[in-house]
Biopython code that builds the backbone (N, CA, C, O; Angstrom):
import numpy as np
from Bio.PDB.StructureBuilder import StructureBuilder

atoms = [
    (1, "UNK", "N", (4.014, -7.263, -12.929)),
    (1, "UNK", "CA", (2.669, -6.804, -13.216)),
    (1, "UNK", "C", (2.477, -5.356, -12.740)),
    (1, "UNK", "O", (1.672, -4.626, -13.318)),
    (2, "UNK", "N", (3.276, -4.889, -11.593)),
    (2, "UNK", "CA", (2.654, -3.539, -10.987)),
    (2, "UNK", "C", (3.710, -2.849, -11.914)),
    (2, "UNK", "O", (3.230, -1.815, -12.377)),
    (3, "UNK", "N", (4.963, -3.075, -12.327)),
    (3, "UNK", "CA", (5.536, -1.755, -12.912)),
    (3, "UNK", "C", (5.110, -1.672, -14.697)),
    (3, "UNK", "O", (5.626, -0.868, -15.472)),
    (4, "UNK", "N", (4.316, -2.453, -14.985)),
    (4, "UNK", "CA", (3.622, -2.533, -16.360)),
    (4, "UNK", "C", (2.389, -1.702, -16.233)),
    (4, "UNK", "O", (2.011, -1.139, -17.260)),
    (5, "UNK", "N", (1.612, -1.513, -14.994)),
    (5, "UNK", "CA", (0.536, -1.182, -14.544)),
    (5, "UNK", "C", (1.063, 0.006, -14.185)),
    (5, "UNK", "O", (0.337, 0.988, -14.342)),
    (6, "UNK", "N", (1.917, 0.130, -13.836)),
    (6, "UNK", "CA", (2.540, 1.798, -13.285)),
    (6, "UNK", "C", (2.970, 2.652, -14.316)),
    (6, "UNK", "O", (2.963, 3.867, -14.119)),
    (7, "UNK", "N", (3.293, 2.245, -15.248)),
    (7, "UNK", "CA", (4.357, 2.219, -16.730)),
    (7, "UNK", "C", (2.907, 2.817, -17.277)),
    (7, "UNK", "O", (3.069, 4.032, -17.172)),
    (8, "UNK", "N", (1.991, 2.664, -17.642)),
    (8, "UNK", "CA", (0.596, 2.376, -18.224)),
    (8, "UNK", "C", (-0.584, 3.306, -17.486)),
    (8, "UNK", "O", (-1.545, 3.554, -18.214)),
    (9, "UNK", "N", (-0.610, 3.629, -16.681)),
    (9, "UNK", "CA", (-1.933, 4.170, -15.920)),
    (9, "UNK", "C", (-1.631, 5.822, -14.773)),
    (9, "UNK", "O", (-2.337, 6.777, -14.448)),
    (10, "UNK", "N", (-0.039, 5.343, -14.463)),
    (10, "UNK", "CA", (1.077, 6.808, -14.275)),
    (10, "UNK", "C", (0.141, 6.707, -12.459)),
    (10, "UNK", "O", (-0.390, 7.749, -12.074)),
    (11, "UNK", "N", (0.086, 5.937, -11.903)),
    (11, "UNK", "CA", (-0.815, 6.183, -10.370)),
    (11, "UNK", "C", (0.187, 6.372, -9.586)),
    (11, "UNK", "O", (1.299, 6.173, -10.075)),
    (12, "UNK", "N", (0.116, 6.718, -8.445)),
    (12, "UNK", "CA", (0.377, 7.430, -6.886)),
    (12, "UNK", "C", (0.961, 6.366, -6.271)),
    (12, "UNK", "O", (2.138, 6.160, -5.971)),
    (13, "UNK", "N", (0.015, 5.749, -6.130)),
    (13, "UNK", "CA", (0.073, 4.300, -5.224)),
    (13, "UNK", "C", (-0.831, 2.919, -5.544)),
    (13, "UNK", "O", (-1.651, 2.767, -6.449)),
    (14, "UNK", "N", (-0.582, 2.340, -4.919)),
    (14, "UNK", "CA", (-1.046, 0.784, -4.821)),
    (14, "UNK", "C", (-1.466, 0.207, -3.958)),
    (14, "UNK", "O", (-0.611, -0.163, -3.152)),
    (15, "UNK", "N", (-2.665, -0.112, -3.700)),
    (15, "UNK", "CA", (-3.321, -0.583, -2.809)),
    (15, "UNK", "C", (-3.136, -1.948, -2.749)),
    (15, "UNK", "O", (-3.295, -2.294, -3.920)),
    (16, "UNK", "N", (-2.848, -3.134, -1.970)),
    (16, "UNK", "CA", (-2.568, -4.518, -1.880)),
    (16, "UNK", "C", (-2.957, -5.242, -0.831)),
    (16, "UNK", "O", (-3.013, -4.598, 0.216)),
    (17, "UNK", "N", (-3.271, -6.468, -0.760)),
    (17, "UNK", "CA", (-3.844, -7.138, -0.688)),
    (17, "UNK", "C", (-2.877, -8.846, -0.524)),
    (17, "UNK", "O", (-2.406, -9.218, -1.599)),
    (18, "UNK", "N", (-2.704, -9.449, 0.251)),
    (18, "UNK", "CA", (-1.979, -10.556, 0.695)),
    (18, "UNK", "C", (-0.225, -10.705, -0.931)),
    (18, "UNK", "O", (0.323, -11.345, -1.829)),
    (19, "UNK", "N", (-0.285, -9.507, -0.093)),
    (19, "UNK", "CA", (1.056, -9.152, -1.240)),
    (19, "UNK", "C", (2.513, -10.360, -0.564)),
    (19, "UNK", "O", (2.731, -10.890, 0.525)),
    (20, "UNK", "N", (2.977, -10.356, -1.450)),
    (20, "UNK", "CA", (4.296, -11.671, -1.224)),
    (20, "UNK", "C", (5.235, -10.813, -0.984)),
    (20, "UNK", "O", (5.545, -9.858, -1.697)),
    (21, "UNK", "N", (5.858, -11.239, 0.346)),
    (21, "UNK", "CA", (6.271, -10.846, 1.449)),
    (21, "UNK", "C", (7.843, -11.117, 1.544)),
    (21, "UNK", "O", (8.223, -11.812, 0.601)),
    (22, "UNK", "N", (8.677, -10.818, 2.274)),
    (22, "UNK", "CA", (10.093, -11.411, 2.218)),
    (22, "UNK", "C", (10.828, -10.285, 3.359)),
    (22, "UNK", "O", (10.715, -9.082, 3.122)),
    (23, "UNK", "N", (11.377, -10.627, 4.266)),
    (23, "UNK", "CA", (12.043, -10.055, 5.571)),
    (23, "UNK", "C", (10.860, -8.822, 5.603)),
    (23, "UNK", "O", (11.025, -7.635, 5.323)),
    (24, "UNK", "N", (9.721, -9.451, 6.000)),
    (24, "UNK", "CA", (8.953, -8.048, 6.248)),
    (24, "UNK", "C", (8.482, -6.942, 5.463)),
    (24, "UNK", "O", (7.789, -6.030, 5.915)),
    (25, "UNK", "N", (8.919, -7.057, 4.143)),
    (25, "UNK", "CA", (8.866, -6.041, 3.112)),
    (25, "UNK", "C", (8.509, -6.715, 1.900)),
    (25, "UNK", "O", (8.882, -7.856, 1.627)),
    (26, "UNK", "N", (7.396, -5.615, 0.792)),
    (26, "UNK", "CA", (6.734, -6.405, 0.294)),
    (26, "UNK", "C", (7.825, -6.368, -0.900)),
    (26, "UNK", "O", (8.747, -5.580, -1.113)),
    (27, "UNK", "N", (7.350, -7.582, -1.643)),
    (27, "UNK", "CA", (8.952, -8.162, -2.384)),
    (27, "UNK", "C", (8.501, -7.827, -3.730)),
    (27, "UNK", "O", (7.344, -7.529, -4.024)),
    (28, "UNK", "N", (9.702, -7.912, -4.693)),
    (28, "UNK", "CA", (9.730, -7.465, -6.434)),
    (28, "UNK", "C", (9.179, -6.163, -6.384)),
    (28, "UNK", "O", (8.302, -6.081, -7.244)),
    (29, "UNK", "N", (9.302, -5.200, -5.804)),
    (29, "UNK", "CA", (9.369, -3.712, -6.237)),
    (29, "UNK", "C", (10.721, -2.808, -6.368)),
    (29, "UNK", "O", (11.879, -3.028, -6.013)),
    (30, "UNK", "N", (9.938, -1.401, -7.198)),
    (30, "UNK", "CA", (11.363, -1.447, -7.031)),
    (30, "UNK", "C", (11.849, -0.126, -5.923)),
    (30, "UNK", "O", (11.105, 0.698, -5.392)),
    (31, "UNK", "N", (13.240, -0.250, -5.806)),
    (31, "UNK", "CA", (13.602, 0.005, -4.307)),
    (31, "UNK", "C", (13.234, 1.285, -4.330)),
    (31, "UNK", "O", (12.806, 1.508, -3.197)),
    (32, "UNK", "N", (13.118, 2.700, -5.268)),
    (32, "UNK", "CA", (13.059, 3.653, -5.180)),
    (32, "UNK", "C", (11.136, 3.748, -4.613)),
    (32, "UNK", "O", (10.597, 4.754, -4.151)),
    (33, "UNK", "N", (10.543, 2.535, -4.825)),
    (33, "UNK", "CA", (8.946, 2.781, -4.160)),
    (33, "UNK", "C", (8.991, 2.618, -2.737)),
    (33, "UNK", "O", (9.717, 1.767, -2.222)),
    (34, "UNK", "N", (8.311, 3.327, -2.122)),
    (34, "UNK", "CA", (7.694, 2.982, -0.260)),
    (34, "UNK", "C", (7.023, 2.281, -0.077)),
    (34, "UNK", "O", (5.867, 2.567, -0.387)),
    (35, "UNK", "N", (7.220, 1.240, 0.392)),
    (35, "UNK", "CA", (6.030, 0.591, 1.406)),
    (35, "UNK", "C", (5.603, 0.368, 2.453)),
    (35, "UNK", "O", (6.484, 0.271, 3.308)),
    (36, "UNK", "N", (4.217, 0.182, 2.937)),
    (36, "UNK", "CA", (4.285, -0.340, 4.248)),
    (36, "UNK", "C", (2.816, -1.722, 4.426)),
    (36, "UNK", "O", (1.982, -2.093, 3.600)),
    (37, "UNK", "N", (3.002, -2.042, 5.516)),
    (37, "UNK", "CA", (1.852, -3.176, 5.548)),
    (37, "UNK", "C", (1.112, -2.987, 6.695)),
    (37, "UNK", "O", (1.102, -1.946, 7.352)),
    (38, "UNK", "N", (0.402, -4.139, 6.971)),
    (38, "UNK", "CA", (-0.580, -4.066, 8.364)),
    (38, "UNK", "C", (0.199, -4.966, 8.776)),
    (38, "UNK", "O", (1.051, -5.606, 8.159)),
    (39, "UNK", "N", (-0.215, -5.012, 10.186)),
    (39, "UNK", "CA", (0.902, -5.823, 11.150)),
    (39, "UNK", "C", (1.164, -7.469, 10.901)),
    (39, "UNK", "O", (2.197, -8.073, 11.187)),
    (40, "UNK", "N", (-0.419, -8.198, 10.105)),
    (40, "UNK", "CA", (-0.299, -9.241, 9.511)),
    (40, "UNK", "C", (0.330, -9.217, 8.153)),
    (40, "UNK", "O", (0.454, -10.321, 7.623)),
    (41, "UNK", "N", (0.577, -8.605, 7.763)),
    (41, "UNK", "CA", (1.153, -8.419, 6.480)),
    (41, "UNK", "C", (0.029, -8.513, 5.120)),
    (41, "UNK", "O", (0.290, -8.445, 3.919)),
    (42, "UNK", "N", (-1.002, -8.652, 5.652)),
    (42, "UNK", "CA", (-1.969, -8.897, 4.654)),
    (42, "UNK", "C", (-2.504, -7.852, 3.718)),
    (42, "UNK", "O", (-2.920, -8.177, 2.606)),
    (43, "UNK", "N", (-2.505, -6.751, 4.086)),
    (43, "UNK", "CA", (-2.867, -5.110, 3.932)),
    (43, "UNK", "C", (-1.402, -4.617, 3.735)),
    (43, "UNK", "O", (-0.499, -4.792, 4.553)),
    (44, "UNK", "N", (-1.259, -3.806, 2.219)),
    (44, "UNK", "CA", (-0.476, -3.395, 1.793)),
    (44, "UNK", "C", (-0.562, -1.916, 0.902)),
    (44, "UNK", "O", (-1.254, -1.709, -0.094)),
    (45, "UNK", "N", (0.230, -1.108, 1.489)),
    (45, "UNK", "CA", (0.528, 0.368, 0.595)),
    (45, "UNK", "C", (1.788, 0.372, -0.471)),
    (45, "UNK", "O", (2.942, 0.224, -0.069)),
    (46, "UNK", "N", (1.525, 0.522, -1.608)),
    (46, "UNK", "CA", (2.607, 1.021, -2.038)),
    (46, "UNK", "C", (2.472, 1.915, -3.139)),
    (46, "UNK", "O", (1.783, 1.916, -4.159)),
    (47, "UNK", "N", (3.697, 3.008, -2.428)),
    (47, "UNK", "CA", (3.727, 4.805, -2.960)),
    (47, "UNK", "C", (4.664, 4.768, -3.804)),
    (47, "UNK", "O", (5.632, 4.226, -3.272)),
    (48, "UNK", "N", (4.929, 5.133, -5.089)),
    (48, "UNK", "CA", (5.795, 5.273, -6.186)),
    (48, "UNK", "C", (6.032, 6.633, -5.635)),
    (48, "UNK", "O", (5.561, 7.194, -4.645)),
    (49, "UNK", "N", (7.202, 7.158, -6.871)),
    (49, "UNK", "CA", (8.125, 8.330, -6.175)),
    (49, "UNK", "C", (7.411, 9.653, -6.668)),
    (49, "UNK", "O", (7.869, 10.795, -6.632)),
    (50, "UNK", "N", (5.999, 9.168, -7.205)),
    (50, "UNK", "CA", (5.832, 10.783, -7.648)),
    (50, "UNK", "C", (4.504, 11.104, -6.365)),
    (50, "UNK", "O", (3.894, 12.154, -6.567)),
    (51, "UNK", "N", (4.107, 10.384, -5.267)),
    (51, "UNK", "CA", (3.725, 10.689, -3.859)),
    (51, "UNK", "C", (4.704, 11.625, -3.110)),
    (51, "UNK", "O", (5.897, 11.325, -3.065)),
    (52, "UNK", "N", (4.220, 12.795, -2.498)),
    (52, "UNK", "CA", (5.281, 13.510, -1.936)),
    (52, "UNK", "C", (4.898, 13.275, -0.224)),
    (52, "UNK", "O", (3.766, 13.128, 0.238)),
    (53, "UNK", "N", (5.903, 13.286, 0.363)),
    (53, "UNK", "CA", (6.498, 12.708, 2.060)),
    (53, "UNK", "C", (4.673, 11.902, 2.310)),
    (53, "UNK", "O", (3.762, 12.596, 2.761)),
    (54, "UNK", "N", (4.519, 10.829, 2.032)),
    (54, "UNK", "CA", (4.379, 9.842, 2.658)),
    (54, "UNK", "C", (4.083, 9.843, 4.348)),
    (54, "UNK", "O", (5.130, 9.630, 4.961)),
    (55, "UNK", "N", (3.025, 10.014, 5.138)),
    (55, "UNK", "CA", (3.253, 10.192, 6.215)),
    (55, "UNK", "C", (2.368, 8.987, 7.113)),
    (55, "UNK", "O", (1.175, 9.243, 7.276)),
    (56, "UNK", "N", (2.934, 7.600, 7.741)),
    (56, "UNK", "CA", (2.080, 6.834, 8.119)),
    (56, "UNK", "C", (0.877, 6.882, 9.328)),
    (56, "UNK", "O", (1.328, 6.770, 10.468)),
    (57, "UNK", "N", (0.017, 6.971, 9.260)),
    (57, "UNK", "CA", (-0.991, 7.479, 10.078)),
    (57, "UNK", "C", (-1.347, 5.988, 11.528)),
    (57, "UNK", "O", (-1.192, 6.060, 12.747)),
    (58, "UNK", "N", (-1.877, 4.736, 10.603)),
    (58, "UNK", "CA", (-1.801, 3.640, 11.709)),
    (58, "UNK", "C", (-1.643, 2.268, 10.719)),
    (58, "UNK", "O", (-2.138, 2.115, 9.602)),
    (59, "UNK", "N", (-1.023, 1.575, 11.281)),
    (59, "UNK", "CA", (-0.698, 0.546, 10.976)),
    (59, "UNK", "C", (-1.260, -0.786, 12.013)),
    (59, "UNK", "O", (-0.519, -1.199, 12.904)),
    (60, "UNK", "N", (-2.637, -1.392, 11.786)),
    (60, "UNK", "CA", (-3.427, -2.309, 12.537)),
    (60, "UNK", "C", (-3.215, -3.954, 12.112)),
    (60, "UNK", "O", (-2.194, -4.279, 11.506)),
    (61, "UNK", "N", (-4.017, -4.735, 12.390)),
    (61, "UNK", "CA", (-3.890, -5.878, 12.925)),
    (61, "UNK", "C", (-4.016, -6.336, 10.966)),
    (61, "UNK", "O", (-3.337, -7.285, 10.573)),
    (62, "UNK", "N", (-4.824, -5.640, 10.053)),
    (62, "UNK", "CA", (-5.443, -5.782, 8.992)),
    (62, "UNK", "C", (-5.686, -4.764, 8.071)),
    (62, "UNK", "O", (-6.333, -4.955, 7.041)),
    (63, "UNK", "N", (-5.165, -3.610, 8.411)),
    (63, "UNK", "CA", (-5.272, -2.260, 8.008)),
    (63, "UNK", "C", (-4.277, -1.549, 8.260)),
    (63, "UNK", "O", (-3.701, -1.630, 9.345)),
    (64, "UNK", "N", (-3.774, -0.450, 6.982)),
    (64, "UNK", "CA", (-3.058, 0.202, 6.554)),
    (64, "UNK", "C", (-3.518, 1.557, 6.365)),
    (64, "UNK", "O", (-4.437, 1.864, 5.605)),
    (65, "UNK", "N", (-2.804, 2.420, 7.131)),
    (65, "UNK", "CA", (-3.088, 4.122, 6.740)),
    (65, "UNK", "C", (-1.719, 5.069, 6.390)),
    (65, "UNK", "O", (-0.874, 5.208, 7.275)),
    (66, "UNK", "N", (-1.567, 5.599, 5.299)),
    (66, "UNK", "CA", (-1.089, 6.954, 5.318)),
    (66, "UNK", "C", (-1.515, 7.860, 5.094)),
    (66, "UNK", "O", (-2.746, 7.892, 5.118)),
    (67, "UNK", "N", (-0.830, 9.018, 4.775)),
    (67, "UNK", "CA", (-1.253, 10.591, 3.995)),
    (67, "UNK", "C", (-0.170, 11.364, 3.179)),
    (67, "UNK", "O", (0.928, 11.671, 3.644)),
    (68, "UNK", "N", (-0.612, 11.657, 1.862)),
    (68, "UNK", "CA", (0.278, 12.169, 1.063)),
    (68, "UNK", "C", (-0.569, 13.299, 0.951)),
    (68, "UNK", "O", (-1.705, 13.679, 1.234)),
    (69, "UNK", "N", (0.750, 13.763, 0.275)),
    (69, "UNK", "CA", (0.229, 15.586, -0.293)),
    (69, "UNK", "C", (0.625, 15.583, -1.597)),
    (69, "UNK", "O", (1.682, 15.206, -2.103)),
    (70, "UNK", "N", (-0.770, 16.248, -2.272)),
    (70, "UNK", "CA", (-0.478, 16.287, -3.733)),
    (70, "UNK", "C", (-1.095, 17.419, -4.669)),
    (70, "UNK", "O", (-2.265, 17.489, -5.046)),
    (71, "UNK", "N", (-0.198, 18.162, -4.917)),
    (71, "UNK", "CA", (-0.942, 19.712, -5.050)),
    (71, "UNK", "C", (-1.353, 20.651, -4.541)),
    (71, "UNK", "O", (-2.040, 21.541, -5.041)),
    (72, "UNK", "N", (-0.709, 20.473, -2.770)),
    (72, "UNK", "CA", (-1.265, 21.041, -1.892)),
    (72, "UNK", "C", (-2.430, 20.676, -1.102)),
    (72, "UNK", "O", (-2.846, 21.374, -0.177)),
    (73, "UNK", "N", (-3.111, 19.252, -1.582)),
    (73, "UNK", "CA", (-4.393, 18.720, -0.839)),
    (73, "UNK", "C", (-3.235, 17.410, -0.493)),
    (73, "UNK", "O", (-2.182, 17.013, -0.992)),
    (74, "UNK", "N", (-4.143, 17.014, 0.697)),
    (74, "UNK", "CA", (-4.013, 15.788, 2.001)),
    (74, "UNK", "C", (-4.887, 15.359, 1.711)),
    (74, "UNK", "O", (-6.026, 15.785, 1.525)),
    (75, "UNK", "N", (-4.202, 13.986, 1.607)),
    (75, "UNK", "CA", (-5.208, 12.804, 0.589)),
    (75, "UNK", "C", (-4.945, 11.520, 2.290)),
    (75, "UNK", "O", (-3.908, 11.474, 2.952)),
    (76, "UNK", "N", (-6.010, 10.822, 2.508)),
    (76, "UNK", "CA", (-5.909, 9.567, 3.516)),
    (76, "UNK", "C", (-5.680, 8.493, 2.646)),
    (76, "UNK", "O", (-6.469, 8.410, 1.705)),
    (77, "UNK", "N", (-4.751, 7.610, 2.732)),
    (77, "UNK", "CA", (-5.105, 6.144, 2.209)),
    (77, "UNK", "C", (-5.232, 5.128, 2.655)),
    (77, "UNK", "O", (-4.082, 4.786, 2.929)),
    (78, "UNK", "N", (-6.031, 4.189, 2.998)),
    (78, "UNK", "CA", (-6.293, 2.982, 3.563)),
    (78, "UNK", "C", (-5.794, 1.786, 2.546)),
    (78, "UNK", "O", (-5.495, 1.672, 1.357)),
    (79, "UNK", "N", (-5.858, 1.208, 3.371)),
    (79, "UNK", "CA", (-5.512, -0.423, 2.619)),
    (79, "UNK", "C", (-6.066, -1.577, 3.551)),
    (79, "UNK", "O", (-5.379, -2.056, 4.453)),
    (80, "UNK", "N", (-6.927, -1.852, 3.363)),
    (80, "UNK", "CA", (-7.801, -2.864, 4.752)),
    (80, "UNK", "C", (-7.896, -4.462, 3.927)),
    (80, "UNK", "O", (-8.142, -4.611, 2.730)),
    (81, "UNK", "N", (-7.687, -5.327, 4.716)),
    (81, "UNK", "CA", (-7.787, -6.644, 4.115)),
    (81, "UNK", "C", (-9.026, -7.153, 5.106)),
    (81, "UNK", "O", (-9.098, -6.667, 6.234)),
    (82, "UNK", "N", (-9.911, -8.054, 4.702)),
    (82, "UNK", "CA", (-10.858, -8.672, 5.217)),
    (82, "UNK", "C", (-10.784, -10.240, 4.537)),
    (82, "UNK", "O", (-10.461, -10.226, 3.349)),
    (83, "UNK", "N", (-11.006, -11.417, 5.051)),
    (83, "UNK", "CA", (-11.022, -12.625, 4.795)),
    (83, "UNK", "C", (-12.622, -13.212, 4.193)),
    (83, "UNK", "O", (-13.478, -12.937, 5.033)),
    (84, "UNK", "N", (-13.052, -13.739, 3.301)),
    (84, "UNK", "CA", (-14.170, -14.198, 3.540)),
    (84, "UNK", "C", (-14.017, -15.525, 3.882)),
    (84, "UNK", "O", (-15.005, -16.213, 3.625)),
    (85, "UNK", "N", (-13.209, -16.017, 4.313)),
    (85, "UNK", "CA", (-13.669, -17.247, 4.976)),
    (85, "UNK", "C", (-13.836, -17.082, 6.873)),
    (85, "UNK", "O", (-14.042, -18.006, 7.660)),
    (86, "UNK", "N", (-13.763, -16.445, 7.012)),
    (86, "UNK", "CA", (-14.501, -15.853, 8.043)),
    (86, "UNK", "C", (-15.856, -15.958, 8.153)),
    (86, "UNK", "O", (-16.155, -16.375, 9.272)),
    (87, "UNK", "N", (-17.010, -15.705, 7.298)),
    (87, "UNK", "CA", (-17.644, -15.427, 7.063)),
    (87, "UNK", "C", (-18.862, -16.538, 6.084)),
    (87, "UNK", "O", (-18.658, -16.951, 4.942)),
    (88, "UNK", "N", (-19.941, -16.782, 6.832)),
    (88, "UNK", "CA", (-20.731, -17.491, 5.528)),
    (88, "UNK", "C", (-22.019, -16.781, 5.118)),
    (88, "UNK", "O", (-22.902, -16.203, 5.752)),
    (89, "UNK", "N", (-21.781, -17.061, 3.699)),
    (89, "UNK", "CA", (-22.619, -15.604, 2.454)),
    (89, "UNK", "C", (-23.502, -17.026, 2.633)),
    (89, "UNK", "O", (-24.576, -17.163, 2.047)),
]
sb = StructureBuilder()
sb.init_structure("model")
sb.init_model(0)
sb.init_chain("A")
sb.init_seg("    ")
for serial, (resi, resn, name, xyz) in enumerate(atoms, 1):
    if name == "N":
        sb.init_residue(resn, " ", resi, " ")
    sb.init_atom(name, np.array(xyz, "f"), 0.0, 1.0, " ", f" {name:<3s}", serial, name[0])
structure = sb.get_structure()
């Protein structure tokens, strides 16, 4: 689904969300992409190769940060997971 979506829309990165997991790394991509997660694995980045140096800022309990450069601007990216069952609406 993401390299049809990547194939199709030409994006940076990927923001994710209780992504499927395997020795720590998020699984079925392909190897030339970066990733990283939050320490639960629930919160997920992933940078295709046209992001230039990738630089990880913090990596939390539920949240994901880097910073790329693109054109000469410094871009932040988050990736934060929140549960609603935590929570009653």
């Amino acid at each position: 689904m993401l390299l049809k979506a990547a194939k199709q829309h030409q994006p940076d990165s990927f923001l994710v969300q209780e992504p499927h997991v395997k020795d720590g790394k998020i699984a079925g991509i392909p190897k030339c992409w970066k990733s990283w997660l939050s320490k639960s694995g629930k919160a997920g980045i992933i940078a295709l190769p046209t992001c230039s140096t990738p630089v990880v800022l913090s990596a939390k309990e539920n949240t994901m940060a880097i910073k790329i450069t693109k054109k000469s601007k410094a871009f932040t990216i988050i990736s934060s997971y929140s549960s609603n069952n935590k929570y009653q609406w």
